[in-house]
VOPAGU-2260 file (C-alpha; in pm, 1 decimal, decimal comma):
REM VOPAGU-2260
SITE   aa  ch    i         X         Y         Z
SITE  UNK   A    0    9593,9   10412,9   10097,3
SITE  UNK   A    1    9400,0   10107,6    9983,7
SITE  UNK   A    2    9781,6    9961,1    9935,8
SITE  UNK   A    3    9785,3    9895,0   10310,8
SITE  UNK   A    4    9493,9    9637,4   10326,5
SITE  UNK   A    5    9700,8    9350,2   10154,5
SITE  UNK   A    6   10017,0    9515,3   10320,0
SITE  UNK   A    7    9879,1    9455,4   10638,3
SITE  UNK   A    8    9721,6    9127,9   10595,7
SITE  UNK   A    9   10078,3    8978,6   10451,0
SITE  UNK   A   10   10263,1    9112,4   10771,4
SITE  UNK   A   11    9987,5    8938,8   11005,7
SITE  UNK   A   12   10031,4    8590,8   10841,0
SITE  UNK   A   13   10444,3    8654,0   10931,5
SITE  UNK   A   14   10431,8    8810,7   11271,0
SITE  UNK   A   15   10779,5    8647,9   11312,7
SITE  UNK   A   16   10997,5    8779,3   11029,1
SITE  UNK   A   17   11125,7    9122,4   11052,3
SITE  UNK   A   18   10995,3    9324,3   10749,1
SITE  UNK   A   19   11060,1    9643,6   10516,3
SITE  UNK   A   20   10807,6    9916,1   10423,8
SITE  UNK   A   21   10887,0   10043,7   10063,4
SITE  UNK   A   22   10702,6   10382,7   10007,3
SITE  UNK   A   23   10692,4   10605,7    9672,1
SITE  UNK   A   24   10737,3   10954,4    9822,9
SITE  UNK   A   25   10853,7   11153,5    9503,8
SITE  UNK   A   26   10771,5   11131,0    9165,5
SITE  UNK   A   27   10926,9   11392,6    8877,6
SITE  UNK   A   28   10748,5   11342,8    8519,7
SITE  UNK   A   29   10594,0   11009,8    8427,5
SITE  UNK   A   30   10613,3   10677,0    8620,4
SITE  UNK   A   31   10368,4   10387,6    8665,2
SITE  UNK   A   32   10285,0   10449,7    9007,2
SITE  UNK   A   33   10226,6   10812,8    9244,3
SITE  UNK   A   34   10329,0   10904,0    9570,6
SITE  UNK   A   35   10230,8   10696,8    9849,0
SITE  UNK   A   36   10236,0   10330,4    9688,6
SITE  UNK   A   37   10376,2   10086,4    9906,0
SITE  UNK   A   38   10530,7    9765,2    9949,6
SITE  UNK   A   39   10683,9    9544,2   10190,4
SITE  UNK   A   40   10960,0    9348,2   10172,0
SITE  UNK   A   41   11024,7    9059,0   10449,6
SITE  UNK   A   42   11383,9    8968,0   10542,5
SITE  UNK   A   43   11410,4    8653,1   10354,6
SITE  UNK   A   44   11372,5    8951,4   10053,0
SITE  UNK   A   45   11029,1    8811,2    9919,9
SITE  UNK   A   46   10763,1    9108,5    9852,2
SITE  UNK   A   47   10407,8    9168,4    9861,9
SITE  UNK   A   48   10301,4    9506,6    9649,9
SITE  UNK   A   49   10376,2    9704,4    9419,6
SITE  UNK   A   50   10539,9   10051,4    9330,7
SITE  UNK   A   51   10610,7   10002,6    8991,0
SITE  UNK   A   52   10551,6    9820,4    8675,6
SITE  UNK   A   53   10758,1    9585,6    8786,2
SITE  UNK   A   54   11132,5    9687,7    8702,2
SITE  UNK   A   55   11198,4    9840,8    9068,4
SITE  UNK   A   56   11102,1    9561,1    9324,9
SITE  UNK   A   57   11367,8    9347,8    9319,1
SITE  UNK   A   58   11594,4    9634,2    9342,1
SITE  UNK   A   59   11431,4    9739,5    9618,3
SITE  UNK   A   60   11373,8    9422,0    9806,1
SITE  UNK   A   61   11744,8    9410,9    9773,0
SITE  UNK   A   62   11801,8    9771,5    9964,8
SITE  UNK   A   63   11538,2    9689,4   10178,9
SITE  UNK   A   64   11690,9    9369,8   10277,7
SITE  UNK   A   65   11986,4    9578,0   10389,7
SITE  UNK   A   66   11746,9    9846,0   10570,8
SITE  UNK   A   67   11626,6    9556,1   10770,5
SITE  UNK   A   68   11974,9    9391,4   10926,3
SITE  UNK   A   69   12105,8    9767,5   10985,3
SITE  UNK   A   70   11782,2    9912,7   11112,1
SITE  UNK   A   71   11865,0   10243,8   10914,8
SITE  UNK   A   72   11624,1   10422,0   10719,9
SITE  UNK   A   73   11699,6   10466,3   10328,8
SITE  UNK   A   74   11642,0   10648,9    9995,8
SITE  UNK   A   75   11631,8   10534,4    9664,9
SITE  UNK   A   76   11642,1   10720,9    9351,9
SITE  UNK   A   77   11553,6   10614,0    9023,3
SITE  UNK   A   78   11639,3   10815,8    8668,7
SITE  UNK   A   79   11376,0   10619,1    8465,5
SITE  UNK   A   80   11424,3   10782,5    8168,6
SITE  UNK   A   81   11827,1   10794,7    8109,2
SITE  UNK   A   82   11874,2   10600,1    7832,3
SITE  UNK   A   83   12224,3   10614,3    7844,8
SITE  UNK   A   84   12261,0   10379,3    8156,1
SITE  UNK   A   85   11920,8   10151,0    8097,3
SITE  UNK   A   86   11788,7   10055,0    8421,6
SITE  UNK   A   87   11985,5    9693,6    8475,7
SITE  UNK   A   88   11965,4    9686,0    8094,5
SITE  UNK   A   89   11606,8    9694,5    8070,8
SITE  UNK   A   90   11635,8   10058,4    7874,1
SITE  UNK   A   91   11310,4   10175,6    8057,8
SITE  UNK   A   92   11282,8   10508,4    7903,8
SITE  UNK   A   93   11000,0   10601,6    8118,9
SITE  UNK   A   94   11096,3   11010,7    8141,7
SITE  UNK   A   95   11087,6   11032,9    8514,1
SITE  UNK   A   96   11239,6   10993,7    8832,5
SITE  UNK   A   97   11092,6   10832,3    9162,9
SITE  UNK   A   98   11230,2   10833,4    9489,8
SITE  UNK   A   99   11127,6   10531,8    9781,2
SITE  UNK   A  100   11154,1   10572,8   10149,9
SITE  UNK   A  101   11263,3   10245,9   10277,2
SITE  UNK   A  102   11242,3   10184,6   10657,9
SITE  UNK   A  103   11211,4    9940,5   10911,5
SITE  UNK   A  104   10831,1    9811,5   10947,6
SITE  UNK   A  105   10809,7    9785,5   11336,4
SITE  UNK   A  106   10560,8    9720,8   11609,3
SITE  UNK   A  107   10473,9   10126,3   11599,8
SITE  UNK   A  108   10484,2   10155,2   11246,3
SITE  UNK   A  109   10209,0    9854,2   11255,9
SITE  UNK   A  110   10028,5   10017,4   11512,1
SITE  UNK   A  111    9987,9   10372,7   11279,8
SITE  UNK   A  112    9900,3   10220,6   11014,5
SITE  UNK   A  113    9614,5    9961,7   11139,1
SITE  UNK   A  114    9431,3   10266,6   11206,7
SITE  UNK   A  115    9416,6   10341,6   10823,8
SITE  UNK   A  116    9331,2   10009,3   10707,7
SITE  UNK   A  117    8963,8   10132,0   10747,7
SITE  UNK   A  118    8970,6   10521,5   10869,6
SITE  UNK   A  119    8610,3   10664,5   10934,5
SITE  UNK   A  120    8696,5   11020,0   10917,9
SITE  UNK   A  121    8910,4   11195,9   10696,4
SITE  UNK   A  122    9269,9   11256,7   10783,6
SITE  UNK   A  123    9660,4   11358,6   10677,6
SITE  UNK   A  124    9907,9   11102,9   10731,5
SITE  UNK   A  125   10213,4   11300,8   10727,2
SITE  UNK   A  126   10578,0   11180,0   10701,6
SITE  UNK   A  127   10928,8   11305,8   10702,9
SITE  UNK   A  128   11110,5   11122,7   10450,3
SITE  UNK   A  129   11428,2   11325,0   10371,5
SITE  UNK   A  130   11680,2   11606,3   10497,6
SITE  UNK   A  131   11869,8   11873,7   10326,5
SITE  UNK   A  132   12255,5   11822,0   10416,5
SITE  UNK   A  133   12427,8   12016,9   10209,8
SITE  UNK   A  134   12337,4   12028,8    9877,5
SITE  UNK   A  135   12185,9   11718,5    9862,3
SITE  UNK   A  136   11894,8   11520,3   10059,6
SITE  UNK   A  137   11950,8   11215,5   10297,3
SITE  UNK   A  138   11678,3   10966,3   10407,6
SITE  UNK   A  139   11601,3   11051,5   10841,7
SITE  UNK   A  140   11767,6   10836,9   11085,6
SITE  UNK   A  141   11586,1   10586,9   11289,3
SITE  UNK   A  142   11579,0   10889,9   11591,6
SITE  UNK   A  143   11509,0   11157,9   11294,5
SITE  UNK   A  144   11208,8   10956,4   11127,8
SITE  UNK   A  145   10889,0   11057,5   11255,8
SITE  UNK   A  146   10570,8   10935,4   11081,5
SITE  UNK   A  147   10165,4   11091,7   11197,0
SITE  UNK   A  148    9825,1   11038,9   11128,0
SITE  UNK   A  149    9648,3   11402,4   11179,9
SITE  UNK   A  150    9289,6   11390,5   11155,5
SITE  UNK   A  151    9067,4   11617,8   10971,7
SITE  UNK   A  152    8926,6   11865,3   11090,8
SITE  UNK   A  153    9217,5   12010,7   11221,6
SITE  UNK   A  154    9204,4   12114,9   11589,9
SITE  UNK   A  155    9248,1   12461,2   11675,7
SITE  UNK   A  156    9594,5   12402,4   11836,6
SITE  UNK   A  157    9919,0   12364,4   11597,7
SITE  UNK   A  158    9959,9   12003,3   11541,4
SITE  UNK   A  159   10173,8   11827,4   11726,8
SITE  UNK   A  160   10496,2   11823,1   11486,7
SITE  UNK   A  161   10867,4   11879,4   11611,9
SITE  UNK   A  162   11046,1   12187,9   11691,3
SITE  UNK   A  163   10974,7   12459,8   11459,9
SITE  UNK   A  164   10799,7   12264,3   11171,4
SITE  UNK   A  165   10490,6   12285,8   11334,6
SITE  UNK   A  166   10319,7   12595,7   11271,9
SITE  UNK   A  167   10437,7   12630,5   10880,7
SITE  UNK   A  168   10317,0   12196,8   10881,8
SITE  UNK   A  169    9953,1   12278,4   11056,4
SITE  UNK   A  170    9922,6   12633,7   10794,8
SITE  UNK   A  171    9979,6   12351,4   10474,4
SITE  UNK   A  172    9801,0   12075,6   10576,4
SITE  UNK   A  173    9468,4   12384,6   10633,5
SITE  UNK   A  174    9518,3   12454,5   10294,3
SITE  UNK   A  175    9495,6   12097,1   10111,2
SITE  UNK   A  176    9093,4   12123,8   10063,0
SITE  UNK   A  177    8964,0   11875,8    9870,8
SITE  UNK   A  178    9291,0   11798,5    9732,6
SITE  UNK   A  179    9292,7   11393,0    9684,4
SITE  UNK   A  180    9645,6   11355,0    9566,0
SITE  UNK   A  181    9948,5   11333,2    9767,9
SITE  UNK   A  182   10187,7   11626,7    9778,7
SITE  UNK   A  183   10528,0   11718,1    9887,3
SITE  UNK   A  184   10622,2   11962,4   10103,2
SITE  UNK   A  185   10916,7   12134,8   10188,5
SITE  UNK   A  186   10921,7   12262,2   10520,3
SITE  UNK   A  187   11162,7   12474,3   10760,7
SITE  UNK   A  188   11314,8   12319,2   11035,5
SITE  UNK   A  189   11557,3   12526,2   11329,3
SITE  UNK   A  190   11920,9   12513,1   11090,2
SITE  UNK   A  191   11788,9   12260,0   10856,4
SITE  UNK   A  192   11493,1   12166,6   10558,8
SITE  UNK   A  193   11299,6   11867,6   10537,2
SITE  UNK   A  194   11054,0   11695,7   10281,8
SITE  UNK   A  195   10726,2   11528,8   10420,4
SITE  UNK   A  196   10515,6   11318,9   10238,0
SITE  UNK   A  197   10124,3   11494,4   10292,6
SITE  UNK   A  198    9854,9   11184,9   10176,6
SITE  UNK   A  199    9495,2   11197,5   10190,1
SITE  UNK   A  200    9302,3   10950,9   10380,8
SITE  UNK   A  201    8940,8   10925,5   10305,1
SITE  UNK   A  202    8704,6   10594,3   10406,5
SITE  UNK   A  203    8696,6   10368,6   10175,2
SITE  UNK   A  204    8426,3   10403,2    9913,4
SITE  UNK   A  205    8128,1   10233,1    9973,1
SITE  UNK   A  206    7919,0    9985,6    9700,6
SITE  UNK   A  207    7545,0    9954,3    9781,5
SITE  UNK   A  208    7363,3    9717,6    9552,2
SITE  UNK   A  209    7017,4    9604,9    9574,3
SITE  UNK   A  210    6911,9    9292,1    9358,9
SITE  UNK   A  211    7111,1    8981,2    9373,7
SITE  UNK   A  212    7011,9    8949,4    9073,7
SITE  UNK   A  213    7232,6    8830,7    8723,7
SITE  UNK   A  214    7532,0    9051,9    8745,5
SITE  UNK   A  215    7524,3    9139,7    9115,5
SITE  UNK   A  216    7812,8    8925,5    9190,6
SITE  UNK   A  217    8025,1    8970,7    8939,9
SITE  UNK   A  218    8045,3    9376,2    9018,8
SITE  UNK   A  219    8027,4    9311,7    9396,8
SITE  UNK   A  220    8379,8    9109,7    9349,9
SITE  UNK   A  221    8493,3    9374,9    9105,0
SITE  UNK   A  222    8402,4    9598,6    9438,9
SITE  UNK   A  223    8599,3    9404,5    9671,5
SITE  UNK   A  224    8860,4    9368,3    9409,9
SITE  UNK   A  225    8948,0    9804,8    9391,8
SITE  UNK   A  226    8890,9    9813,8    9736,6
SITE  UNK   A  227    8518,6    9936,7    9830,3
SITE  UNK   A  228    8285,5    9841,3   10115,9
SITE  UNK   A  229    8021,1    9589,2    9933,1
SITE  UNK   A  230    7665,1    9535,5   10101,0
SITE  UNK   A  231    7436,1    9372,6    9900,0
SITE  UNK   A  232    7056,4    9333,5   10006,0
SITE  UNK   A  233    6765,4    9176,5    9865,5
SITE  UNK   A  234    6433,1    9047,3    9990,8
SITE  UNK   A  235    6493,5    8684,7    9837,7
SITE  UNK   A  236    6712,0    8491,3   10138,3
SITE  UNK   A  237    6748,0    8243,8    9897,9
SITE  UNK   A  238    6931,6    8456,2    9616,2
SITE  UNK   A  239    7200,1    8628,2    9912,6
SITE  UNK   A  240    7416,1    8316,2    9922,6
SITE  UNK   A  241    7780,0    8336,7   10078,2
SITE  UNK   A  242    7903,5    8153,6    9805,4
SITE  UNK   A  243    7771,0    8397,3    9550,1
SITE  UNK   A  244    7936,9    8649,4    9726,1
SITE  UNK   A  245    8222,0    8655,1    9911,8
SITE  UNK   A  246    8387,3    8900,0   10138,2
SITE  UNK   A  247    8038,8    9101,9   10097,1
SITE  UNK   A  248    7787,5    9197,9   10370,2
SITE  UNK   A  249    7447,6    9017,2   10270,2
SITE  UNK   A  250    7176,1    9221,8   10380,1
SITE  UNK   A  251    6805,0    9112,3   10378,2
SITE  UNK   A  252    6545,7    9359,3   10303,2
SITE  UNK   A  253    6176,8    9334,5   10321,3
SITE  UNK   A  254    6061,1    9660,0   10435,8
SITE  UNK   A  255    6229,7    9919,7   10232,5
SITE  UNK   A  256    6165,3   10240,8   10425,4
SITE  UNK   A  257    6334,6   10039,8   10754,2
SITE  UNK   A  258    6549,1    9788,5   10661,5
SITE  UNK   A  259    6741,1    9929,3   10420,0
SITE  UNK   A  260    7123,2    9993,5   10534,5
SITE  UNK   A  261    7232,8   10358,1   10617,2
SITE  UNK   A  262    7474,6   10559,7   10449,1
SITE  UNK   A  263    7770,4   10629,5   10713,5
SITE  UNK   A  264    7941,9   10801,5   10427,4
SITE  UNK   A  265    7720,7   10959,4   10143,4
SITE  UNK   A  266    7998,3   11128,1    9966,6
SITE  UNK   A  267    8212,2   10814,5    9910,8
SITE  UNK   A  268    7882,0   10591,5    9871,0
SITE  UNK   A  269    7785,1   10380,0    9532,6
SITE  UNK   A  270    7435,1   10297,4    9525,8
SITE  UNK   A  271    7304,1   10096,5    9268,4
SITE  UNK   A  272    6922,9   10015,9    9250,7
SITE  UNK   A  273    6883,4    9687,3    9029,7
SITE  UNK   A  274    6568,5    9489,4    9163,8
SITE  UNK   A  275    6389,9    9476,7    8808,4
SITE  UNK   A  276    6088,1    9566,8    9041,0
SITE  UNK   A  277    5860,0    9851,0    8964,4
SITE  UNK   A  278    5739,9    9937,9    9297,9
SITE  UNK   A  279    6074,8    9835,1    9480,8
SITE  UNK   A  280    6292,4   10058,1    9238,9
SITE  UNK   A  281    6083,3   10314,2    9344,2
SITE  UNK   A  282    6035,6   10322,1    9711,4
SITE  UNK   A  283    6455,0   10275,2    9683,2
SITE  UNK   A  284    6471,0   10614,9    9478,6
SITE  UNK   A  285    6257,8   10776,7    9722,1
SITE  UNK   A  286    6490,6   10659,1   10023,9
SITE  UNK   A  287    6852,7   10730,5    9902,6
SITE  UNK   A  288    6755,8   11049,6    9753,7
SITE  UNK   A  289    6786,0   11248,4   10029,6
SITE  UNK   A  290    7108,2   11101,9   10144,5
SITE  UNK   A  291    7233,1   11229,8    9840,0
SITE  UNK   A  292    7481,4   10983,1    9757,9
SITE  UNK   A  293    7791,6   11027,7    9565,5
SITE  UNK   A  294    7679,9   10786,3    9268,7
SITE  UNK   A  295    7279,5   10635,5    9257,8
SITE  UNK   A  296    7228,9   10367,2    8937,7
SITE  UNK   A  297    6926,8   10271,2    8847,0
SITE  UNK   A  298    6945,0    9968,3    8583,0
SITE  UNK   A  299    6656,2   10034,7    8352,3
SITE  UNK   A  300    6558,3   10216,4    8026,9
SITE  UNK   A  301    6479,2   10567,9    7954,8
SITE  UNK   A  302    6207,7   10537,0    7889,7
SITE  UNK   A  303    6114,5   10288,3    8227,4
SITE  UNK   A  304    6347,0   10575,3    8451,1
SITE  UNK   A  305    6104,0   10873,2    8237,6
SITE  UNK   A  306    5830,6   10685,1    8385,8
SITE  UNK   A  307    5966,8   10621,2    8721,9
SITE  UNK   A  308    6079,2   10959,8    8793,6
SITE  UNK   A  309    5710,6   11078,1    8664,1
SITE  UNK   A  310    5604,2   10929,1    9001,2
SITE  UNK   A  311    5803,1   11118,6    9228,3
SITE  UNK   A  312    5767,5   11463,4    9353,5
SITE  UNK   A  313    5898,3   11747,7    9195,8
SITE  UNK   A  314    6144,2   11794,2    9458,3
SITE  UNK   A  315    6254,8   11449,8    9470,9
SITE  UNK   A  316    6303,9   11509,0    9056,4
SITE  UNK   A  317    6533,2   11771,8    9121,9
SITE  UNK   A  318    6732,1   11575,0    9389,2
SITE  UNK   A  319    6827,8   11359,9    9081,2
SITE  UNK   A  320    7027,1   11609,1    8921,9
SITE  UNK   A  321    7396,0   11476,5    8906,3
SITE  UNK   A  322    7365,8   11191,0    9080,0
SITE  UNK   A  323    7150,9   10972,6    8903,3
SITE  UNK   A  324    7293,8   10746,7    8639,0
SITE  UNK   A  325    7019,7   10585,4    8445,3
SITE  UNK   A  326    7101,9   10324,5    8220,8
SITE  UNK   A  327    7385,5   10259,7    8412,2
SITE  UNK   A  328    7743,3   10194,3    8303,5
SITE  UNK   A  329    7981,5   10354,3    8032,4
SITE  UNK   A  330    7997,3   10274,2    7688,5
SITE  UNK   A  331    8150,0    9968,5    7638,3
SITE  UNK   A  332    7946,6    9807,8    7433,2
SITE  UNK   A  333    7824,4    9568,7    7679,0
SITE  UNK   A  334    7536,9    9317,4    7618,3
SITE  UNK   A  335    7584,5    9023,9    7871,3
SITE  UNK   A  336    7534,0    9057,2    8255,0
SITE  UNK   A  337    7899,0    9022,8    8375,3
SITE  UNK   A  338    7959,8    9303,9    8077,0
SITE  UNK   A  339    7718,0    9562,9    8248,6
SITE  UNK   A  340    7890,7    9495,0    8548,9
SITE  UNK   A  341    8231,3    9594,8    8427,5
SITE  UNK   A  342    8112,6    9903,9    8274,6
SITE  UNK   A  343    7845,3    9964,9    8573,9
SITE  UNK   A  344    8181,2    9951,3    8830,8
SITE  UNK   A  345    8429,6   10220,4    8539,3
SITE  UNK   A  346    8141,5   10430,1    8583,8
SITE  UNK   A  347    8156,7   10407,5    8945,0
SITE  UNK   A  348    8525,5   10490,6    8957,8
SITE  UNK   A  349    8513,7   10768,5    8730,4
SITE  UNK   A  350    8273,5   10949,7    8943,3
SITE  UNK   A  351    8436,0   10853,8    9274,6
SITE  UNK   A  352    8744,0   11007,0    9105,4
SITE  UNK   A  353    8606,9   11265,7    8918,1
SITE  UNK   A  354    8751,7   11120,6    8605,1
SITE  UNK   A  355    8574,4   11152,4    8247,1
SITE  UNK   A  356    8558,0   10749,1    8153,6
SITE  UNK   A  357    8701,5   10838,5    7841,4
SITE  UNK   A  358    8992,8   10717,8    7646,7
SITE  UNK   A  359    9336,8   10833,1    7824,2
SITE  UNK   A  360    9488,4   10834,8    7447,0
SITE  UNK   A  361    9280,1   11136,7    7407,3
SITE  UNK   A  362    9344,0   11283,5    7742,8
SITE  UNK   A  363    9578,2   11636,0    7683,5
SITE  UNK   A  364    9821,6   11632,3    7994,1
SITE  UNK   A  365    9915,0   11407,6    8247,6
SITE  UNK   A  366    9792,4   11078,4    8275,2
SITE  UNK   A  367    9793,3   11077,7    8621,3
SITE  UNK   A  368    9575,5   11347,4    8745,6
SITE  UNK   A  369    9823,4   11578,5    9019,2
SITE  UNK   A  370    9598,8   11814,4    9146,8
């Protein structure tokens, strides 16, 4: 859902031109992007986004032009891999086939989806995207179309879905789990099918860093760039300069057992320890461990973390066990600061997706994970 933030900003800075959401809601075999990417096309049939690698969007800014002056909702289907009939002569070959919702982007629309732009609780944003008629499926009208944001946990009632969809929609949606990827459902309407969209909104992951030290800046902005919550705090006003770091919450902190910022979400919460300071590192260790966040770094040595750790409890020792990365980073070979960055933030994502970090040429199966 981090697609919406730019989305959203792109549509305030044109409150007066009428607009097109594009959404990926079906993907068979291999294609460059998964369900639930998203862009949005504005009348004059400019884009912002992207759902592809970039053989779709002018297509698409084309139908959505047309969604736009007729109001009507629309689906678009793409064979990626027919080689007889190359995609506008392009001769794609991708083997798979993607299907885009395209519909109006109204005040209401706007509304639901500002409430994702940052969600602080886990959620389901459900939507009904196509109908069986027939033999074949057709995109909802504008009456049919119906779009919600359920949040998680689910309340002990059915949610509040139309006619008979609701029950067999609030019995799926139980049964996602820690499912991150989006799904498709088919469910049972009175007389008829449908297919909703099911995506998984999580907060945003949060990056942590303490040291503004050589190579805190560069993986802050690499932070900001995939879409993470940056805070970066030091006891050194001087080194926590605006211009160093942009789009980041500066945070000064003296007194480490107080000042230091709280983890609102632990789970989806990078913290990286990188003060070069003995006693500091330390006292940092002994706070977050509790907290138990999702990734802790500490940049140092073995043999400098061997000696750290020797100065904690035992129970604090265990409390390390899978969470702390010490040295820091993947293998990449890196030697310069902005180098350790990179590989400090791949390491990052790989946990926060549960990924390996290793080569996807030597990954059996999908590229894209669909579980």
């Amino acid at each position: 859902m981090m697609d919406l933030v730019p989305l959203l900003e792109a549509r305030r800075d044109r409150p007066n031109e009428q607009a097109a959401l594009v959404t990926v809601v079906e993907v068979i075999g291999s294609a460059f992007r998964r369900p639930g990417a998203r862009m949005l096309v504005f009348e004059d049939g400019s884009w912002q986004g992207a759902v592809s690698s970039g053989c779709l969007e002018s297509d698409l800014a084309e139908r959505a032009r047309r969604v736009i002056a007729t109001g009507d909702p629309e689906l678009a289907d793409y064979e990626l891999g027919d080689m007889e009939e190359p995609v506008w002569g392009l001769g794609m070959g991708c083997p798979g086939n993607v299907r885009a919702l395209l519909t109006p982007f109204g005040d209401e629309d706007i509304g639901l989806l500002t409430e994702l732009e940052d969600p602080q609780q886990e959620g389901i944003l459900v939507t009904l995207f196509a109908l069986r008629e027939e033999k074949d499926w057709r995109a909802p009208s504008a009456v049919e179309r119906w779009q919600k944001h359920i949040p998680l946990p689910l309340p002990e009632k059915a949610v509040p879905f139309p006619d008979s969809a609701a029950e067999s929609l609030h019995e799926v949606i139980a049964g996602i789990g820690g499912r991150s990827e989006a799904q498709v459902v088919e469910v049972e309407w009175e007389g008829g099918i449908g297919k909703v969209l099911l995506e998984h909104i999580r907060p945003h992951p949060r990056l942590l860093i303490h040291g503004a030290g050589p190579g805190s800046a560069v993986l802050a902005a690499l932070g900001n760039t995939l879409g993470w919550k940056v805070t970066v705090a030091d006891h050194r006003p001087d080194r926590l300069q605006p211009a160093a770091f942009p789009d980041t919450r500066l945070v000064i902190c003296h007194d480490v057992a107080n000042e230091v910022p709280a983890l609102d979400h632990p789970d989806r919460t990078a913290v990286v320890v990188m003060t070069h300071h003995w006693e500091r590192d330390r006292a940092l260790l002994e706070r977050y461990l509790p907290d138990r966040p999702r990734y802790l770094g500490l940049m140092s040595s073995r043999s400098r973390r061997d000696d750290l750790l020797e100065e904690l409890s035992e129970e604090q020792r265990v409390r390390t066990e899978g969470i702390l990365h010490s040295p820091m980073g993947l293998d990449l070979g890196a030697e310069r600061p902005e180098e350790m960055a990179l590989a400090t933030a791949a390491e990052i994502q790989a946990v926060l997706r549960d990924a390996s970090g290793g080569r996807l040429r030597d990954r059996e199966g999908p590229v894209h994970r669909r579980d």
